[in-house]
C-alpha positions in Angstrom: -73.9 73.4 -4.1 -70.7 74.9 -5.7 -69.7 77.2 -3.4 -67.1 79.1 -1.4 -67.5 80.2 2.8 -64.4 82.4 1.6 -63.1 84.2 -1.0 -60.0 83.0 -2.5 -59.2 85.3 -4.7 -62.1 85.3 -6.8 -63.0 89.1 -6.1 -59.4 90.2 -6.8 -59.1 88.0 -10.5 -63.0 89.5 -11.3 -62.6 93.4 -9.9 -59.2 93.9 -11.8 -61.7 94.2 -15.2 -64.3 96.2 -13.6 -64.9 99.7 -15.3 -68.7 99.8 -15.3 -70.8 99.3 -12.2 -74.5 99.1 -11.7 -75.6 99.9 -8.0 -78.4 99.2 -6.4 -80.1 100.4 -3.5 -83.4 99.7 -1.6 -86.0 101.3 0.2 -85.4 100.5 3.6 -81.8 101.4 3.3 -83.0 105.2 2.5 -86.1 105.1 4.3 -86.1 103.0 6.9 -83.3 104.2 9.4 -84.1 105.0 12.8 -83.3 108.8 13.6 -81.4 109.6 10.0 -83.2 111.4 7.4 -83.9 109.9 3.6 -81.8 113.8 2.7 -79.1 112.4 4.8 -78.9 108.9 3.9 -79.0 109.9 0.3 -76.3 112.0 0.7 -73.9 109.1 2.3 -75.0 107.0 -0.4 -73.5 109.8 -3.7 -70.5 110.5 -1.5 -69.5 106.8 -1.4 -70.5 106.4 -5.6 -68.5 109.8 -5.8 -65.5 107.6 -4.7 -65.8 104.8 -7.0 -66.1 107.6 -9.9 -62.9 109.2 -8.4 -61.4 105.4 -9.2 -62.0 105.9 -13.4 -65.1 103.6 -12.3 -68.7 104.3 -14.6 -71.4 104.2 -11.7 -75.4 103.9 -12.6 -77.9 104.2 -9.6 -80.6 102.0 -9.7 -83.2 102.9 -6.7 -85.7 102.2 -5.0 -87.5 104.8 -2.8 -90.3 107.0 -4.7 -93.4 105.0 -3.1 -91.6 105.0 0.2 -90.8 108.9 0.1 -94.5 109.4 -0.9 -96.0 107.5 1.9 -93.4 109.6 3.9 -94.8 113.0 3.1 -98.5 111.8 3.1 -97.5 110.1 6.1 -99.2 106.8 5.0 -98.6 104.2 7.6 -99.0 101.0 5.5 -97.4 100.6 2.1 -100.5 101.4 -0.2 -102.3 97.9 -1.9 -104.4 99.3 -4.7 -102.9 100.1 -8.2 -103.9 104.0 -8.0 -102.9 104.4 -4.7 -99.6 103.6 -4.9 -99.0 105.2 -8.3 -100.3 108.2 -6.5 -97.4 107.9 -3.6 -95.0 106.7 -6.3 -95.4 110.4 -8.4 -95.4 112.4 -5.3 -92.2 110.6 -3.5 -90.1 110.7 -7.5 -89.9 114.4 -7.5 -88.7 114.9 -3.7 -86.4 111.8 -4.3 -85.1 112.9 -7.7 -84.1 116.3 -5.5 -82.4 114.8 -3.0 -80.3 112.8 -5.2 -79.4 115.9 -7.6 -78.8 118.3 -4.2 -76.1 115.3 -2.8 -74.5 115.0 -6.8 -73.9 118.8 -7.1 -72.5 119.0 -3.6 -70.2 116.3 -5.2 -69.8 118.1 -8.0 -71.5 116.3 -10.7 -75.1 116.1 -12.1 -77.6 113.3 -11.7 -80.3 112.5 -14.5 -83.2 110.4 -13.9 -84.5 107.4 -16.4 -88.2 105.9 -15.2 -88.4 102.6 -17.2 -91.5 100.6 -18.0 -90.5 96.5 -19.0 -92.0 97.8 -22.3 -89.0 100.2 -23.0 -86.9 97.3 -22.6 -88.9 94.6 -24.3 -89.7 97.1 -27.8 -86.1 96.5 -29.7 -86.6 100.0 -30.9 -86.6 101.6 -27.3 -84.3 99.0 -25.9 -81.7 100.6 -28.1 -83.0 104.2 -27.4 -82.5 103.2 -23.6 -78.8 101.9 -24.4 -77.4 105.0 -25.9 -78.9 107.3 -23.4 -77.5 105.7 -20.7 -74.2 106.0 -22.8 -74.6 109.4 -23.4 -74.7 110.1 -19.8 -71.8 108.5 -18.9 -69.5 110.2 -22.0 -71.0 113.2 -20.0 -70.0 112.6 -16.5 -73.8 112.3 -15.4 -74.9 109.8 -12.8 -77.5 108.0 -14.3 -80.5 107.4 -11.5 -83.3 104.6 -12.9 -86.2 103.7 -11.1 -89.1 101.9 -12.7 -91.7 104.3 -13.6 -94.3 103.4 -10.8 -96.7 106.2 -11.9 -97.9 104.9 -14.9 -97.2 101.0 -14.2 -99.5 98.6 -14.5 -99.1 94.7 -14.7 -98.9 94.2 -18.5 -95.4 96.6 -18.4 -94.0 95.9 -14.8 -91.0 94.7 -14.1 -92.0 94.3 -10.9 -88.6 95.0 -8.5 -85.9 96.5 -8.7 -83.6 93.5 -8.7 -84.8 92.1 -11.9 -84.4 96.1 -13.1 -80.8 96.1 -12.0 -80.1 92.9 -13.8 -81.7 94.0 -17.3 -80.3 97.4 -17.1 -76.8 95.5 -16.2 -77.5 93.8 -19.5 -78.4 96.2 -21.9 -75.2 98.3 -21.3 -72.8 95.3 -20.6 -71.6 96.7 -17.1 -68.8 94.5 -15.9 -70.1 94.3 -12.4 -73.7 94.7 -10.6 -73.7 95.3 -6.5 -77.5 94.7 -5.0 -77.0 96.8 -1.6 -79.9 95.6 1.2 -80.3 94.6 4.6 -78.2 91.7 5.0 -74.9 91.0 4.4 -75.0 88.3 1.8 -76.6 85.4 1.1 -76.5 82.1 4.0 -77.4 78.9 3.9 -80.6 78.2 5.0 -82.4 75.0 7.1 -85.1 74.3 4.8 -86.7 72.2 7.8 -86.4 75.0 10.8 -86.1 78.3 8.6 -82.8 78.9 10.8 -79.8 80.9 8.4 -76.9 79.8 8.7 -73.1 80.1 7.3 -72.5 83.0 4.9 -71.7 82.1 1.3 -69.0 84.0 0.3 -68.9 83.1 -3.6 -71.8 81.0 -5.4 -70.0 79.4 -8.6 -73.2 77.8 -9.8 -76.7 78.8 -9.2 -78.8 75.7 -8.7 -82.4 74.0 -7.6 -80.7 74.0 -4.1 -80.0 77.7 -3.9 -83.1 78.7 -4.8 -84.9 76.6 -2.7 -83.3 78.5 0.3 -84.5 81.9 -1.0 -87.3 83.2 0.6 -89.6 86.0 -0.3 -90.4 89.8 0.7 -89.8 89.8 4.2 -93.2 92.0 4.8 -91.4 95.4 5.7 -94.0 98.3 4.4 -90.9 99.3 2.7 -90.4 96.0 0.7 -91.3 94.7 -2.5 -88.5 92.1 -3.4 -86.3 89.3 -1.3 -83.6 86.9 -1.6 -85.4 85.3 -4.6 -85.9 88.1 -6.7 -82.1 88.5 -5.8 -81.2 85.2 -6.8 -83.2 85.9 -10.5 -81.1 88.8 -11.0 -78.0 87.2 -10.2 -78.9 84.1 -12.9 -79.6 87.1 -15.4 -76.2 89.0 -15.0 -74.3 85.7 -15.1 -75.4 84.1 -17.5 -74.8 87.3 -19.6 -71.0 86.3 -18.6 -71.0 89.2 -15.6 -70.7 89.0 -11.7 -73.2 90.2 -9.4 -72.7 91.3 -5.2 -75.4 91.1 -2.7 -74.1 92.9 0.2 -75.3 95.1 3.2 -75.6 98.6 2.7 -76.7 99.9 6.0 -72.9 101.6 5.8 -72.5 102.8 2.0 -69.0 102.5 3.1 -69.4 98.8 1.9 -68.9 99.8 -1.9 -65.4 101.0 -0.9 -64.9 97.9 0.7 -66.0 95.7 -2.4 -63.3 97.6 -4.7 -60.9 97.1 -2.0 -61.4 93.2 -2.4 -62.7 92.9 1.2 -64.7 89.2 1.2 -68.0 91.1 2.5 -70.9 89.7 0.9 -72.0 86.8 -1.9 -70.4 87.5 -5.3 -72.0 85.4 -7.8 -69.4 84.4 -10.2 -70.0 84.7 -14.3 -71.2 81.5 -15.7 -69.6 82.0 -19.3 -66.3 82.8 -19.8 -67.2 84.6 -23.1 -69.4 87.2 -22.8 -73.1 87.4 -24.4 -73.6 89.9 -27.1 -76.0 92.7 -27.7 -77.9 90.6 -30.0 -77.8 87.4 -27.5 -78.5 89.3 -24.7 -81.6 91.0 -26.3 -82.9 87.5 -27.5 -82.5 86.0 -23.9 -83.8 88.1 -21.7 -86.1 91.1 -23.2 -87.7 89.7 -26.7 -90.7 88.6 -25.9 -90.9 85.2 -27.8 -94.1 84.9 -30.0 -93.6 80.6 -30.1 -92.1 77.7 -29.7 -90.4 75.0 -31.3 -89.8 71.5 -30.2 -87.0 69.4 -31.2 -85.3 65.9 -31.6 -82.7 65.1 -29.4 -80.3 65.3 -32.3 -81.2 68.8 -33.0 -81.1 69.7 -29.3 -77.7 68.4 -29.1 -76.7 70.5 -31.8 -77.7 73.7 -31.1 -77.1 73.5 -27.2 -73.6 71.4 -27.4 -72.0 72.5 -30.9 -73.6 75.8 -31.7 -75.1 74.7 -35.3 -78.4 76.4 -36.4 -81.9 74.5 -36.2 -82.7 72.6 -39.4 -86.4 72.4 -40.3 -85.6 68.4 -40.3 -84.8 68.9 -36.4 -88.5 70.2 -35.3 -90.6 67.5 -33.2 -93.6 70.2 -33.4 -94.2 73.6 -32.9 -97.0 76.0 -30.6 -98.1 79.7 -31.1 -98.8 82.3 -34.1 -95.4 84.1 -35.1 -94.0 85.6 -38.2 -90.7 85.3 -40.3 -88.2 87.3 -37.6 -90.4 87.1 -34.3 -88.5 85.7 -31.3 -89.7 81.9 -30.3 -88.6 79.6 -27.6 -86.9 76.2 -28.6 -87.3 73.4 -26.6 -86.2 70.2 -26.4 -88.5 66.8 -25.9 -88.7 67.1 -22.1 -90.2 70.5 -22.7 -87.2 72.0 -21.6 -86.3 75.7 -23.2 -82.7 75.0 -24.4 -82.4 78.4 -26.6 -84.3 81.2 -28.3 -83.6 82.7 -31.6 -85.4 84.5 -34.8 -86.9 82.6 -36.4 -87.3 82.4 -40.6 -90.4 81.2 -41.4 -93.7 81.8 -40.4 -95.9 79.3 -38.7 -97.7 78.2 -41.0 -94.6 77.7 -43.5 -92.9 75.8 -40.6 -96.0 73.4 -39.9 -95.7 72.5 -43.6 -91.6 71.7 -43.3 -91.3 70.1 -39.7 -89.1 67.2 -40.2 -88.0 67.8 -43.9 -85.1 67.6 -45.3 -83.6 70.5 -46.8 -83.6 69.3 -50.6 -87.5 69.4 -50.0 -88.3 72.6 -48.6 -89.5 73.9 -51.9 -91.5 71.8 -53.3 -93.2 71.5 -49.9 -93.5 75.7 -49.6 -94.1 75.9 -53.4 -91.5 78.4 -53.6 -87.7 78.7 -53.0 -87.0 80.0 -49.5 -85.0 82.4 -48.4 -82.8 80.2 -45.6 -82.8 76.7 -45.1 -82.3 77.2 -41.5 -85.2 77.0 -39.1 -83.3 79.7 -36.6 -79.6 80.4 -38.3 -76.8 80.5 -35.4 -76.1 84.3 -35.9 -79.5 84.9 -34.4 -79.9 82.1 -31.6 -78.8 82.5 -27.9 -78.5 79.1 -25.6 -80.6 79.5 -22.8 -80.0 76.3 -20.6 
């Protein structure tokens, strides 16, 4: 594993270029603390963002909480199982949540403004970009952005499923420099994979690997909880390999976000695993288009679009799977069946099935017409994946 039990100096060199943050809190951390109210916690949470804002620092909220405030007014013991039940607890906890969180911002002095997300808002380009310059909007307007996925109208087709993975994609759509997961331990440890025992705490992962995430376990079974260390773990391979750091620390004292701008080793930081930064394009292409195929390629090809950054030649492709369109999104994948990129693709299937392996000085007599690129997926509009 390539990794740190303390920090040396890796939070100071990464939090000198912070200016946007994505926060995000959990259930239990509002919900779930013996003798102190949601109103309350809520409350300590703003006044410790209303801090970071006082440091020139853009906060967005992403939160947990509107299932959990529902079962607490319809004092549900056990967190509900069926689809219309819990959209039911999720509609009637938003609006006292949403209240709480405006009533703590104006005591702060600022508004809040709530965004409820589907994964189809983020998927659909059109609304992805619609998302993106809200959010901005907010910001240029001093709002504190508050997202929660929209639970009342969720069902499995345009879940995202937790709040982690939402944290990561909103992370990427607006670029923010930095994304802290606040829960109920204080960072990631080692784990025995034999006993189950936890051990050392890792103070800076500089490489997620098969090793890692075979120590992260699953929801934990609170009635509050929906995610784990795993889900944590996905988000954190998400905002790194967009070329950003992600935090999992303890956030039973908010206090811990002044803490992490103060350089303090508390926590896991997971450090960037690019040194250049994805673009919008790239980032949209990785992790929200929803690819429509795939291609598989030589090892020669593989090489050069993974190693050298060259576009994929129709001469390249092995073979190819699925029904897509000139412009859809499709998976490339090398002979092992590994993805290796993803990338638009300029012809359709069926032109493709007809070129696989050719040469480019034979494209048109194969199509039986000129074609508008001889590049299978150019490089402009290709993201490496692996």
């Amino acid at each position: 594993m390539l990794v740190d039990y303390t920090d040396n100096g890796e939070r100071a060199k990464l939090l000198k270029n912070v200016k946007r943050v994505v926060v995000k809190v959990g259930s239990r951390l509002l919900m779930d603390v013996e003798n102190v109210s949601a109103r309350q916690r809520v409350a300590e949470l703003v006044a410790e963002i209303a801090v970071l804002r006082e440091r020139g620092l853009e906060v967005i909220l992403v939160t947990s909480g509107a299932v959990a405030t529902g079962m607490e007014l319809l004092k549900t013991k056990v967190r509900p199982k069926s689809m219309a039940s819990k959209q039911a607890h999720a509609a009637v906890g938003q609006c006292e949540l949403m209240g709480l969180y405006e009533a703590a911002s104006s005591a702060q002095g600022f508004h809040c403004a709530q965004l409820l997300l589907t994964a189809a808002d983020l998927h659909d380009q059109e609304r992805h970009l619609c998302v993106s310059e809200c959010l901005a909007s907010l910001l240029s307007v001093g709002a504190l952005p508050v997202i929660n996925e929209n639970d009342s109208v969720c069902v499995d087709e345009i879940k995202v499923g937790d709040n982690d993975t939402l944290s990561a994609m909103v992370s990427s759509l607006i670029r923010a420099d930095l994304t802290i997961l606040l829960t109920t331990i204080d960072g990631m440890r080692e784990r025995d994979m034999k006993t189950g025992a936890l051990g050392r705490r890792l103070s800076v992962v500089r490489e997620l690997d098969s090793e890692l995430l075979a120590m992260a376990q699953g929801t934990d079974g609170n009635r509050f909880s929906v995610g784990g260390m795993i889900t944590k773990l996905h988000a954190a391979d998400m905002v790194t390999r967009s070329g950003e750091g992600l935090l999992i620390a303890d956030g039973f004292d908010f206090s811990v976000l002044s803490k992490i701008f103060g350089g303090e080793d508390v926590g896991t930081l997971f450090l960037p695993a690019r040194k250049m930064r994805m673009h919008a394009h790239q980032r949209y292409l990785a992790f929200f288009a929803e690819p429509k195929g795939e291609l598989i390629v030589d090892r020669g090809a593989a090489a050069a679009v993974e190693k050298k950054g060259k576009s994929l030649l129709p001469g390249g492709i092995l073979g190819l799977r699925g029904v897509f369109q000139r412009g859809d999104t499709v998976r490339i994948l090398n002979v092992d069946r590994e993805e290796i990129a993803r990338g638009q693709v300029n012809f359709s299937h069926v032109e493709l099935s007809l070129i696989c392996g050719a040469q480019s000085a034979d494209l048109e007599k194969l199509l039986g017409h000129t074609p508008e690129a001889e590049e299978a997926v150019h490089r402009d509009h290709l993201v490496v994946t692996k």
